[in-house]
N, C-alpha and C positions, 0 to 999 in steps of 0.2 A: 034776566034768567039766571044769571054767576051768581045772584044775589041772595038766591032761594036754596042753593045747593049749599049741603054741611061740611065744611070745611073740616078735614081728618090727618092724621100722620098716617102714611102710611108706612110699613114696616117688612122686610122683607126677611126671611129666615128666624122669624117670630116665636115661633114655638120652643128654644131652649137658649140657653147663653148668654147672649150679648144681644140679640134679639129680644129675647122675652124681657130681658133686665132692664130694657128699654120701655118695654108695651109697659112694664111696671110702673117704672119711674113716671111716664107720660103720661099715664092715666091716672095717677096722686096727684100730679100736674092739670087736671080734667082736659085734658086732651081726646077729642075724640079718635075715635084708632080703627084703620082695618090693616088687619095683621095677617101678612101670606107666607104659606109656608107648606111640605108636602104633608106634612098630619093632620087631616081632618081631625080626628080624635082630641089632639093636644088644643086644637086652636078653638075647639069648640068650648074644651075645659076651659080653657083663657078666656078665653069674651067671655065665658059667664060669669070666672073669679072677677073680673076687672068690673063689670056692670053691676055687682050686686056689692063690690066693697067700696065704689067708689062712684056710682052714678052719673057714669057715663056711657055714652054709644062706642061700644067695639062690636066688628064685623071684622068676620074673615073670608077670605077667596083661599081654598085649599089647591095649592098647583105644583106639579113638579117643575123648577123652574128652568132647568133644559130641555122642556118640551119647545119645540118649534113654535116658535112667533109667541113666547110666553108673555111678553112686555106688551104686545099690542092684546092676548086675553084679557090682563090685567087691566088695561085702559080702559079698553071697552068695557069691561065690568064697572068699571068707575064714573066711567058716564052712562051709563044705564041707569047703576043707582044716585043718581045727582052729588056727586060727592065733588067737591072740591081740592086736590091733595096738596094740603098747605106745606106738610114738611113730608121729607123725604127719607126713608133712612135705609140705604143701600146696606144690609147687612149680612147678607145671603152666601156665602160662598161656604167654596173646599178644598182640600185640598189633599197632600201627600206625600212619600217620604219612600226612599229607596234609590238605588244606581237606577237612571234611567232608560236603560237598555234593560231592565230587569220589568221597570214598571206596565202596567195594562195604559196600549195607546189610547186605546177608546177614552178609558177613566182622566187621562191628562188632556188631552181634548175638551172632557165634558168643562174642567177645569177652567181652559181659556173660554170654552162658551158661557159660564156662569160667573163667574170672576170679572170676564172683562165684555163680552160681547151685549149679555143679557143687562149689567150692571148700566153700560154704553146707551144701549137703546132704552130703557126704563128713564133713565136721565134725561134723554133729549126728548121723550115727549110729554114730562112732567113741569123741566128747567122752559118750556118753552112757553106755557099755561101761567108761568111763573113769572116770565117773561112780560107777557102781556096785562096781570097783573100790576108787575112791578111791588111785586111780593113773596116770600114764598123762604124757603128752609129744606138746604140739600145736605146732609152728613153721609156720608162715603167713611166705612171701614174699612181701614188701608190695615198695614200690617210694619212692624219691624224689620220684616225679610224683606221689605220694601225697598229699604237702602242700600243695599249688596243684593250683588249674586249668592247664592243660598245655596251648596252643592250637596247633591242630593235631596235637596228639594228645588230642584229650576225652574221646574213651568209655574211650582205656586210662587216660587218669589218674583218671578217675571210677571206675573197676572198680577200681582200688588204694586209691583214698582210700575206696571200700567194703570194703576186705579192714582199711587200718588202722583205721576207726571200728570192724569188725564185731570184730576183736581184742582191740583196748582192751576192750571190751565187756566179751568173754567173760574175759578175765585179770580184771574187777573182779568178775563173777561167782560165779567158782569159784576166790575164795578162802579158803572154808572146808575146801576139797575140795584133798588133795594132786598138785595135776595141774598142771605147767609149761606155760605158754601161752607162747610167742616172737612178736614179731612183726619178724621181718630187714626190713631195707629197703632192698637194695643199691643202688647209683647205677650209672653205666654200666658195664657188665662184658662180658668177652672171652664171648658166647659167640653160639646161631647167631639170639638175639632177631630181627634187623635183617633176617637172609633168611627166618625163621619170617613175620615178621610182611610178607613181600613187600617188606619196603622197600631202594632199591636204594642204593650205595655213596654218590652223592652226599645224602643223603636221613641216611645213618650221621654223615656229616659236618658237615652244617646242624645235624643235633640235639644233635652232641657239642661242635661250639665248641672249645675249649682244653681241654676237662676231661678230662683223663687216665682210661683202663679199667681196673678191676680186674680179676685172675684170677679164676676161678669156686673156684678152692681157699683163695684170701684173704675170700671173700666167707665161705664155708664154717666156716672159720676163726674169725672174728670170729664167727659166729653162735654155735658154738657155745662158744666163752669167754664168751659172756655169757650163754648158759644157764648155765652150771657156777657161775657170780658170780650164778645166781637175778634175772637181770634180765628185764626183761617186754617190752622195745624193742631196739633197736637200727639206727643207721644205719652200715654199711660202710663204711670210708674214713674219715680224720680231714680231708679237705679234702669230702667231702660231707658231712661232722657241721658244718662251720663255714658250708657256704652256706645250709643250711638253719637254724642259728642267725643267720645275717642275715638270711634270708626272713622270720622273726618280726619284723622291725622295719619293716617295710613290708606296706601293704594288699594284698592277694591280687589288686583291681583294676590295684594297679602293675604289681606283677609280673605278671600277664600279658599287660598291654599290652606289657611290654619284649620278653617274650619274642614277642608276636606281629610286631612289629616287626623283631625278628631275625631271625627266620623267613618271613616273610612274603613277602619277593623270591624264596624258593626253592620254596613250597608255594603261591605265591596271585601267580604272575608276569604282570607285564599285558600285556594280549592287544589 
């Protein structure tokens, strides 16, 4: 019966970014794709650019993914339609930026629920098909705020620094098992994070400093050349591989006094 079902990537947060940049690349790659994400509209436009300029099968599941028991919709949609999800690509999250005591609880909650809860269980019932296989392709978008406390952004760098501990994890795991585990870790990138996550232009600017954006197809890019070289990590950018090789030489208490100090005139201004 495994035998008969079309093997696809799945793709999660599809519809713009580092998501879509992905459904691109993979589908020039003729990867078959079902691509989820909450815009019907967008994902509809997608599977039908990707199937008529490249001749392959894309399908979409349109879902908001903090909806209650989204991971188990998804599955069940996926074995309904006999689909096989050969590779993984957790890409989905959100995030946001402000004094904590200032920020909408609900909205950092939804944060751990999509980030870490929804990412959690999407993994364990995909990594376990995988499993039995003895097959299969899991990439995890971690993030740079990954490796520090992130002040004024907490719950998102905490929700990242739980995607990269929970990856390291599973890559030391299942290495007896032939299944690629990535875990990307892009640094700032062009896409709609900053109005996803409510935050407004000057708010883009406080957080970004000097640091130049990547594209979402440079980010893409890199990820996967370093699947194909069988690596288990990666950070995007070689001037954000170098900041975060000087963050190791300083305590995580420095660093995020400096950063909160930087920050701090724009997100905590005295009243």
């Amino acid at each position: 019966m495994e035998l008969s079902k079309m093997k696809v990537t799945l793709i999660t947060g599809a519809s713009g970014g580092i998501g879509k940049a992905f459904a691109r690349k993979l589908a020039a790659e003729k990867h078959n794709l079902l691509l989820v994400a909450r815009s019907r509209g967008k994902l509809d436009v997608l599977c039908k650019e990707l199937i008529e300029e490249h001749h392959i099968t894309a399908q979409y599941i349109a879902l908001d993914l903090i909806t209650k028991d989204a991971d188990q919709i998804i599955f069940e949609e996926t074995e309904k339609r006999d689909l096989t999800v050969d590779c993984l690509v957790n890409n989905a999250g959100v995030g946001s930026a402000g004094d904590f005591i200032d920020l909408d609880l609900h909205k950092e909650l939804d944060i751990i629920s999509l980030n870490i809860s929804f990412l959690t269980s999407l993994t364990f019932r995909y990594l376990k098909q995988m499993r039995e296989r003895n097959s299969g392709t899991i990439i995890n978008i971690g993030s740079m705020a990954s490796f520090q406390p992130t002040p004024f952004q907490a719950v998102y760098a905490a929700s990242k620094a739980f995607v990269r501990s929970f990856t390291e994890a599973l890559v030391a795991e299942n290495k007896p098992f032939k299944i690629n585990i990535l875990l990307l870790c892009p640094g700032l990138t062009e896409t709609n994070f900053f109005q996803g996550g409510e935050m407004s232009i000057q708010d883009k600017k406080t957080l970004a400093g000097n640091i130049s954006f990547q594209s979402p197809e440079e980010v893409v890019e890199e990820g996967l050349t370093a699947l194909r070289k069988h690596k288990t990590s990666i950070i995007s950018g070689s001037k954000n591989r170098l900041l975060i090789s000087m963050g190791y030489l300083f305590p995580n208490s420095m660093l995020s006094n400096i950063m909160a100090n930087k920050f701090r005139s724009h997100f905590q201004p005295k009243k």
